[in-house]
N, C-alpha and C positions, 0 to 999 in steps of 0.2 A: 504494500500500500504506500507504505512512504517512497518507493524507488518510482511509484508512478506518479504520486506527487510531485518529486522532482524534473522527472520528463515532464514533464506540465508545465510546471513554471517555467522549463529552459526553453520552452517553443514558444509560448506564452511571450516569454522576454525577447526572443530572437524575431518575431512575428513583429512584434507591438514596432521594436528597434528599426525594420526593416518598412512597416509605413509610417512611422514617423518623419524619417528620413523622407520618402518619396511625397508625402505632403509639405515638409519643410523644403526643401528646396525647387517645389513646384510654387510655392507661394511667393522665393526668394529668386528666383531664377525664372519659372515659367517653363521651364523644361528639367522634370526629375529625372530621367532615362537619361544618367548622366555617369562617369566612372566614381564621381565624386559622391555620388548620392550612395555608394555601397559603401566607399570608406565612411563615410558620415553614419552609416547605419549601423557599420562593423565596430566604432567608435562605443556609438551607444552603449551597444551589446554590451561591449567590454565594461563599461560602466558600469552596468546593471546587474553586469555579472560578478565583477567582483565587489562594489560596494553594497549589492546588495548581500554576496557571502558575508561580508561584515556585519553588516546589520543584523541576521539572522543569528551569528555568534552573541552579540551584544542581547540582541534579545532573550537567549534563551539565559543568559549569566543573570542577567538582572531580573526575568520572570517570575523568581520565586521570594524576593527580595522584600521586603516591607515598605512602606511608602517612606518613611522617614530615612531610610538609606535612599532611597531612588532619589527621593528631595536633594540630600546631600549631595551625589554623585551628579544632577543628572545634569547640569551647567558644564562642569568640564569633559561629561562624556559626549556631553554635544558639538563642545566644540573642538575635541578629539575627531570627532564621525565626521564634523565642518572640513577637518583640514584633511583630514585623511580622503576624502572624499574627492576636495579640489586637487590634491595632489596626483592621485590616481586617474582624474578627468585630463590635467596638462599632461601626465606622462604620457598617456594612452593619445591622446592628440596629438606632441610632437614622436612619436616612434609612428603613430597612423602616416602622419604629412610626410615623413622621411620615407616612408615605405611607399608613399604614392607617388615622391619624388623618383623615387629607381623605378620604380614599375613604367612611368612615364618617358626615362631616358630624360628628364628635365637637369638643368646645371645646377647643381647642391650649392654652386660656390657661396652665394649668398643667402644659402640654406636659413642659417643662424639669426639673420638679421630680417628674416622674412617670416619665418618663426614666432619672434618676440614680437614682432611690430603688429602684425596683420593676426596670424594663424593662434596663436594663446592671446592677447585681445579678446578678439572675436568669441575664443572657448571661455574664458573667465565671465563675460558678459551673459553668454550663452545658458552655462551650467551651473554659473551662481545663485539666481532666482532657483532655478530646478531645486540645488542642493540644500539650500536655505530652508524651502518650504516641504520636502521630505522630508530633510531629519526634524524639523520642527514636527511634523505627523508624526513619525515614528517615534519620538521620541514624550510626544504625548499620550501615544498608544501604551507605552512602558509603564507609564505613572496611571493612566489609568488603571492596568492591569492589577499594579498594585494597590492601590486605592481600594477597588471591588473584591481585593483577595482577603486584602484586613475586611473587608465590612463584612465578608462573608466566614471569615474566621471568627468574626465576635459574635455573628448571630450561631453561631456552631457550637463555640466556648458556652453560651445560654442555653444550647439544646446538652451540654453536655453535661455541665452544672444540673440541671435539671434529671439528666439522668444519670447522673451520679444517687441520688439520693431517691428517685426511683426505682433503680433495677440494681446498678451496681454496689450500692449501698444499701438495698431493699431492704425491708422487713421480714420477707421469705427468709433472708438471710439472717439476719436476726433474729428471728424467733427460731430457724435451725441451732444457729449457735448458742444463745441463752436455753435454750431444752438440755443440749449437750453438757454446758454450764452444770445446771441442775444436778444431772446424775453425778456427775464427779465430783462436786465439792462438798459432800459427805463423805466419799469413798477415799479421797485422796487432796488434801487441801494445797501440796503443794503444786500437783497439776495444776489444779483449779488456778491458781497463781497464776502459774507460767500463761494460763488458756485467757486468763483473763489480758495479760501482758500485750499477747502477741493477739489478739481482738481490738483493744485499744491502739495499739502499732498500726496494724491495717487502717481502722478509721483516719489515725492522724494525720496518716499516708499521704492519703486521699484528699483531705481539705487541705494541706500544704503545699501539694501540685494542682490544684483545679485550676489555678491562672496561669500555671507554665508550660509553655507548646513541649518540650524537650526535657527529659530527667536519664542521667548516663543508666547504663542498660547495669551494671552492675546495685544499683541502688531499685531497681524496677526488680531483677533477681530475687534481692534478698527481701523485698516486699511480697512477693508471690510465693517461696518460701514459706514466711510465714502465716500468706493464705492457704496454701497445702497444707500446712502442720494442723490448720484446723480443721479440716476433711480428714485425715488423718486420725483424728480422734475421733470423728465416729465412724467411719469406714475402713480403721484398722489396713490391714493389707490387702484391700481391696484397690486400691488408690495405687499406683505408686507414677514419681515423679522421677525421670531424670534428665538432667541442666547438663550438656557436655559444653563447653565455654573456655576461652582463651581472651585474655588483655579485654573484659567486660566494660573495665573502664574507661573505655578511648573510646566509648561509639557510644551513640544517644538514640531511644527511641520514645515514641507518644508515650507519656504515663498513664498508669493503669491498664496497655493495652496487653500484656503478657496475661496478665488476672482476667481479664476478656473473657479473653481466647481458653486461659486453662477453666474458667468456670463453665464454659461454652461447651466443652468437650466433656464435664462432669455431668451437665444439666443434659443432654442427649444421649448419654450412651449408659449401656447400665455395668454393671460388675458384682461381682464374688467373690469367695474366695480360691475357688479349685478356676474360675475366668478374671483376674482382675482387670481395670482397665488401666491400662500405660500409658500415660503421657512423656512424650522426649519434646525437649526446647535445645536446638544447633544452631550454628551457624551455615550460612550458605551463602558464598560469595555479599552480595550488598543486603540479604534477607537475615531473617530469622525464623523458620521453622518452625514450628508447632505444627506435633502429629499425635496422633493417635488410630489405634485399629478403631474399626466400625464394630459397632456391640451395640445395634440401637433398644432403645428400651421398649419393650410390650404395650403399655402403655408413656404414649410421649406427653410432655408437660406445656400445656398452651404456653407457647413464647412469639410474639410477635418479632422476633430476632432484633428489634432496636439497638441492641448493644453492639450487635454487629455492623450495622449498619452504619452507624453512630461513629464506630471507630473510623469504619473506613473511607466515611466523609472526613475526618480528623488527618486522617493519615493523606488523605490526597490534596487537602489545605494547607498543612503544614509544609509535607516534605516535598509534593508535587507528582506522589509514585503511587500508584494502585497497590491497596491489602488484593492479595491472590488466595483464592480457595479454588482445591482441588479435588477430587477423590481418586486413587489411584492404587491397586492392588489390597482394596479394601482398606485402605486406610484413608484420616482424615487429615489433608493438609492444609496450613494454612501461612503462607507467606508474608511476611513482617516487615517493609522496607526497615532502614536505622539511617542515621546520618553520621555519618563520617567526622566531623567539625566540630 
């Protein structure tokens, strides 16, 4: 799909290039069926071609950027794009004129001085409006992007806030956890300690990241941990978790999306003990992993999937990359972009 994108826009740009030319110099001349009306076209092309590869670099760098960076940057990226621009238009014009110069058998000797005087003139005047009012689009096009990416990140952050203490924070869950509560802190008071510890840990987790897009993947680890420990205590060996991980601390992912994803695979599938269910969290090149086998339960538990959902609007606001869910050799996967930075 993208390889035919690009054939598109190169015919697209080569096309456009090629009647521009033949109306410009029909309007300028009166007659475009002229040698000059190809280099003039060939000119463009080159133009378009390479400042717009520029442009398409610049866009994607700053695409996912915040509007107060873009604010900051986007004055001297403009008039970076300004001069890079004009300067690629005179190169590409004097190598054009000298090349129509040979192809013509015309005398070069006063090449240089006919160059400066007439031929880059003429281009500067030409392509300066063009380049001016481009990069001035394009470069409004940037700041809008992100304008609309934070507006839409904050209406997100509200949806998420909201389902923090909805679903993820539910009451279902609470009232699992204080029942469990219950049974143990007669039988064993310092469990009951540790259960209460690491219950309060979870909560606090959770309302100390609800405003922050990014929390390092080792701090998110040992958060879901001690959401395990507490499945754990009532589903004994029926649960089991394992984290294979290396340098956890150098890469960032959504918070709370690990506990998601491991409650997601609890809340759908069933276990035993002669079948328990298995959760593994890897790495995989720029992902994170999360699997488990298919054990689905007999009876399923009405879930309108929000959580999921939820994330994975989060995750493609923030980081710019699609949460991946798979099934494959009966198991459940599900792919976790991270951020590197």
């Amino acid at each position: 799909m993208k390889k035919n994108k690009k054939v598109l826009a190169f015919f697209t740009a080569f096309l456009f290039s090629i009647v521009f030319s033949l109306l410009f110099k029909w309007g300028q001349t009166g007659n475009p069926f002229k040698a000059e009306t190809l280099m003039y076209g060939i000119i463009i092309f080159l133009n378009i071609l390479i400042t717009g590869g520029f442009a398409i670099r610049l866009f994607h760098k700053n695409s996912n950027k915040s509007a107060n960076q873009v604010k900051k940057n986007i004055l001297p990226l403009f008039l970076l794009f300004v001069l890079f621009a004009l300067v690629v238009s005179l190169s590409i014009v004097s190598i054009g004129v000298y090349a129509f110069y040979l192809l013509k058998g015309l005398d070069t000797t006063n090449f240089l001085k006919q160059l400066i005087q007439v031929e880059l003139t003429g281009a500067i005047r030409q392509f300066s409006i063009w380049i001016l009012i481009g990069s001035a689009v394009f470069f409004y096009i940037i700041w809008r992007k992100a304008v609309d990416r934070e507006r839409k990140l904050r209406e997100e952050n509200l949806k998420y806030k909201y389902q923090n203490l909805k679903s993820q924070v539910n009451p279902h869950f609470l009232f699992n956890s204080l029942n469990t509560l219950s049974e143990i802190v007669y039988e064993d008071a310092k469990m009951a300690d540790k259960y209460i510890q690491k219950l309060s840990a979870i909560y606090r987790y959770i309302l100390e990241n609800e405003e922050i897009d990014l929390v390092p993947l080792d701090k998110e680890i040992e958060f879901v941990r001690k959401y395990f420990d507490l499945q754990k205590v009532r589903d004994n060996d029926k649960v089991l978790l394992k984290i294979d991980f290396q340098n956890a601390d150098k890469i960032k992912v959504v918070p709370v999306s690990l506990q998601i994803l491991v409650e997601n695979a609890l809340k759908h599938n069933s276990r035993s003990e002669n079948l328990p269910l298995k959760i593994r969290i890897e790495r995989s090149n720029d992902n994170i992993v999360v699997s488990n086998k298919i054990q689905k339960k007999t009876i399923l538990e009405n879930s309108p999937k929000t959580g999921l959902l939820n994330l994975k609007e989060r995750v493609r606001l923030i980081l710019g990359k699609d949460l991946i869910f798979e099934e494959n050799n009966n198991q459940f996967i599900v792919k976790l972009p991270v951020s590197n930075s």
